[in-house]
N, C-alpha and C positions, 0 to 999 in steps of 0.2 A: 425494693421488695425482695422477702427471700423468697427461693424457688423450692420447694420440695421436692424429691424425686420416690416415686412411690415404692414399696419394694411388691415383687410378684411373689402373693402367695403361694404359687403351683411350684416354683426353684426352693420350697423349704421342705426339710423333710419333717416328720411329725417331732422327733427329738427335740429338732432346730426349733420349731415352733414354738414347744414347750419351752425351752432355753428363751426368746427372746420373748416370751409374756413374765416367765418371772423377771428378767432385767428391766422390763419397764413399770413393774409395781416397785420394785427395788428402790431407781428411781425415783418414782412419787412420792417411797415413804421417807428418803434424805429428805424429800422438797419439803416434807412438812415435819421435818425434827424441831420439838418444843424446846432444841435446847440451841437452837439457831436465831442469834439476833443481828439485826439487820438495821439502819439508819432510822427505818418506818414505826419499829416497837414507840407505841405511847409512851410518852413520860409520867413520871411517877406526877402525885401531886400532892405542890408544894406551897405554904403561904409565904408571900414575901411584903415586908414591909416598905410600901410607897408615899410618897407626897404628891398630892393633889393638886388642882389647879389654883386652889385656895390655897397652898402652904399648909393643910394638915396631913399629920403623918395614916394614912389608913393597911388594913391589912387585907389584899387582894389573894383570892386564893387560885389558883393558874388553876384551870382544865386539862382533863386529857383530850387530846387533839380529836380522837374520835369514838365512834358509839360504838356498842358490842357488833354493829355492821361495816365496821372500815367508815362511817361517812361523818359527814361535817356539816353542821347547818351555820351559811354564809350571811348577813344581811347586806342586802344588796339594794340599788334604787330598784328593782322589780320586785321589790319585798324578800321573803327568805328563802333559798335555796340549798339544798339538799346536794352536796359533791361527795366523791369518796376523799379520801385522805391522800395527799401527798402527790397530788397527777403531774407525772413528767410522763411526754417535754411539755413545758411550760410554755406559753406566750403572754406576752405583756406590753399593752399599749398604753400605759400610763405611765407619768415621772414622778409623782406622788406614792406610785406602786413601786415602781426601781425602786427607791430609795428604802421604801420598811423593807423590802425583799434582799437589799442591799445589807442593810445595817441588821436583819435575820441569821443571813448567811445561804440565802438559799439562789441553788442555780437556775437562771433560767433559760431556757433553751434557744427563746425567739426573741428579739428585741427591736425596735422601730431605728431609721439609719441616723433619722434627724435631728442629736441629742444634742443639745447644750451646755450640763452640766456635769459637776464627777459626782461621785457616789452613786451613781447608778447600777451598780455590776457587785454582786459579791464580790471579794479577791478570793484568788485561786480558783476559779470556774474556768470551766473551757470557753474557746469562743461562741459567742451567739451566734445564729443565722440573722438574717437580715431579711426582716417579713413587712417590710412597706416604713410609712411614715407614722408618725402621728396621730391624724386624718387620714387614713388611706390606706387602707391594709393589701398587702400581695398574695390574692390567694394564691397562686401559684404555687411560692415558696411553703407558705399555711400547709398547703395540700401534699408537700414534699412531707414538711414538718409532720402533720400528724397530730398535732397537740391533743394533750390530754384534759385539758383548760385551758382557756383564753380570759385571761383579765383586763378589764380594760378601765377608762375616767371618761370623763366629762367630752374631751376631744374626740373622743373615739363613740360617743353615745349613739349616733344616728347610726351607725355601723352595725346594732347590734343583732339585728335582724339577720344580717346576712352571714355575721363570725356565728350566730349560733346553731348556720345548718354546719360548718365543719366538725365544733364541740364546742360543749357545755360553754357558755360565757356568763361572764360574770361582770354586770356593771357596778364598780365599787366608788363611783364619784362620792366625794366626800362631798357632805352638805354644807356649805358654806353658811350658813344662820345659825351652824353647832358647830362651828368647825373642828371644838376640843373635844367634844363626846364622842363626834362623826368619824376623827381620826381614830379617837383609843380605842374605839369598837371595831373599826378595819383591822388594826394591829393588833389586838384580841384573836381577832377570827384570823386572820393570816397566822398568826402563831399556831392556835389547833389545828388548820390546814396542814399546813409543814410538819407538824412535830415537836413546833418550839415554843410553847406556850411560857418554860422558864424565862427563854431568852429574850420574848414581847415585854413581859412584866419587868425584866431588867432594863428595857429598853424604855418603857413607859415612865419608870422611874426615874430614869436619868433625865427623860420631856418636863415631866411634875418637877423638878427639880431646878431645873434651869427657867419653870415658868416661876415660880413660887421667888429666887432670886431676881427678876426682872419687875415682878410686882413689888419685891420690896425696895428696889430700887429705884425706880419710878413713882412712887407713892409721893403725893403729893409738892410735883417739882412741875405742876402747871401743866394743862390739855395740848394736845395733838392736834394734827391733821394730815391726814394719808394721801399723795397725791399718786400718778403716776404722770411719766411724760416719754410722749411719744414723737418725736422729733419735735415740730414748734407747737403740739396741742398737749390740753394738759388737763386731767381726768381728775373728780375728787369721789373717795369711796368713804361708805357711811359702814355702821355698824356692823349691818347683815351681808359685806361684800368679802370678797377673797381676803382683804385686809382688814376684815375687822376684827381682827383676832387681835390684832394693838389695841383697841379698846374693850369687847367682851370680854378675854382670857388674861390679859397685861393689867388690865383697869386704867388705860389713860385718857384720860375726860375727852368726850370732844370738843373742838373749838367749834365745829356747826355741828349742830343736834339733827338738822332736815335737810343734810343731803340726801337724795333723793337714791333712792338702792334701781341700780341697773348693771346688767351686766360688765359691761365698760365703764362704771361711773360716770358721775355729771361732768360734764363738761364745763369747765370752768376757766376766768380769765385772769390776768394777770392782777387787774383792777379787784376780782375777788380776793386774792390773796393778800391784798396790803387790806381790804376792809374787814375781812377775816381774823386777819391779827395772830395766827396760831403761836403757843410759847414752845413748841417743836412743829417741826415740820419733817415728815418721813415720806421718803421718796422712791419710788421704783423709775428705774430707768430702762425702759421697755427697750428699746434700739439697742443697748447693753446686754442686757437679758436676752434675748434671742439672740445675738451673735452680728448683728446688721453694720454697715458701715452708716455713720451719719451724725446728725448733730446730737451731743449728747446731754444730760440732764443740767452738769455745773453749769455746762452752758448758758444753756435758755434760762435757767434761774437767778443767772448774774446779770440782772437788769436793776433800774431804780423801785420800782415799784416793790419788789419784794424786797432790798434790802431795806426798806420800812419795816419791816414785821420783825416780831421782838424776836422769831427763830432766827433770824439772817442774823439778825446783832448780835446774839449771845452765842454764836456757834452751834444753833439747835437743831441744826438740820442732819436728820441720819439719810442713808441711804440704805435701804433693804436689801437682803440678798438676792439674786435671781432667782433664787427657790422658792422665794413668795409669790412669783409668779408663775412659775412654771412646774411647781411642785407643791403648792402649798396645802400643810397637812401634812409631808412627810415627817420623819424623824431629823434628818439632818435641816430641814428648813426650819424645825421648831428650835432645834440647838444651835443656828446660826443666828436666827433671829433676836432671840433669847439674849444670847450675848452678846450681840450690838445694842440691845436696849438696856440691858446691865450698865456695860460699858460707859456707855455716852450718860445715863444719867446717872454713874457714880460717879463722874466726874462736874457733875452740876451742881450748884449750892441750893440749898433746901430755899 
């Protein structure tokens, strides 16, 4: 905290006085010279031409970050919220959010200790403070911090109650049932937040971009099925789950249409996976993904029963990034993904 030391009016003389009232309009009126620009100044606006999730080319016209009052309307899982422009210091309890905030450019001030992946962190930012986990925020440090916003996801939802007696919060969970609209609308509004609506729309394009290659890649080279595996158990996700962005937004058929949508996906056996039959099989290896020591995915998949299935035989088996897990929805999980699914079915015969 700074301290102020007040000065005694009765030690000035009437001159003195006069003297230090014009110094401090003086003062005010540098603070507000029109000819002073500063990081926060709105960007102009501009159209840029994008590819869609579909592969067509459309033209997006970027926003100025904010209204004739400094503020920003957010859409948030509490519906839409009204912020000023630009609030440092920042906190951020989501890896979904590192990552657009990352791949923006913008700094933030406060950051969770328990990360697992890179791209989290603008480059060249100063270090962050260290304001809890994940799940678990430190007010204490919060309370040092000061933030001026608090952003948070999905992990951090039950929390929000109590980040938002210190400031404004913002729950930005991306919907997982939209997950391509749910994304580009956060990344939309984080761009008018900041200032970088150019830079979102650059960013969005290069997403549209890499999906629209993946889709055409994949196009009709035979259906999917998403598993995850957690040491020896082993999860299957349908449409509407963190992973169904390989089938909504990719277009890869499913191999089961009625897996049943739950948080963790169905739980599924070995014996379903040879009767399943999938012509790829995409895998998240959770133990991997969060950093754990233990048995890992090749592993437990190198049994007989699944090397039945036409994935094992022809080499079909991808493995996802940990960002689909732990981030999914970012920018860099959408361009990692993207290009592992390029990858692997440009190398497939139609």
């Amino acid at each position: 905290m700074f301290k102020h030391t007040p000065i005694a009016a009765a030690s000035l003389t009437s001159k003195s006085k006069l003297a230090l009232v014009a110094l401090i309009m003086s003062g005010s009126l540098l603070g507000c010279s029109p000819t002073e620009t500063t990081d926060k100044a709105a960007p102009d606006t501009e159209s840029a031409a994008q590819v869609d999730a579909q592969g067509e080319v459309n033209t997006v016209t970027t926003e100025g970050a904010a209204d004739s009052n400094g503020m920003v309307t957010m859409h948030t899982a509490k519906g839409e919220v009204e912020v000023p422009v630009n609030p440092h210091p920042l906190a951020v309890y989501d890896m979904t959010l590192m990552q657009d905030l990352a791949a923006l450019g913008v700094e933030v001030e406060g950051l969770p200790n328990n990360l697992h992946l890179d791209n989290l962190k603008a480059e060249n930012t100063p270090e962050s403070r260290d304001i809890g986990t994940l799940f678990e925020p430190n007010m204490e440090v919060l309370n040092e911090l000061q933030p001026k916003a608090i952003l948070i996801g999905s992990r951090m939802a039950e929390k929000y109650s109590t980040l938002q007696q210190m400031a404004p919060t913002l729950d930005l969970t991306v919907d997982t049932t939209n997950i391509y609209e749910s994304s580009k609308t956060r990344l939309a509004d984080l761009g008018r937040l900041f200032n970088k609506s150019d830079k979102a729309a650059e960013l969005q394009k290069d997403i549209d971009t890499a999906i629209a290659d993946a889709k055409a890649a994949s196009a009709g080279k035979g259906n999917g099925l998403v598993i995850l595996v957690n040491g020896n158990k082993i999860s299957a996700y349908g449409a509407a789950s963190r992973f169904g962005f390989l089938h909504t937004v990719f277009g890869i058929p499913m191999a089961d249409a009625n897996i049943e949508d739950a948080t963790h996906g169905q739980p599924v056996s070995f014996e379903y996976l040879q009767k399943t039959n999938p012509d790829w099989l995409f895998v998240l290896d959770r133990t991997s993904a969060i950093g754990e020591e233990g048995i890992g995915a090749k592993e437990v998949l190198d049994n007989p029963l699944v090397h039945e299935t036409n994935a094992w035989k022809n080499d079909h088996v991808v493995y996802l990034s940990p960002d689909s897990y732990l981030a999914f929805g970012g920018y860099y999980q959408w361009m990692k993904d993207a290009k592992l699914i390029t990858d692997n079915f440009s190398k497939a015969a139609s």
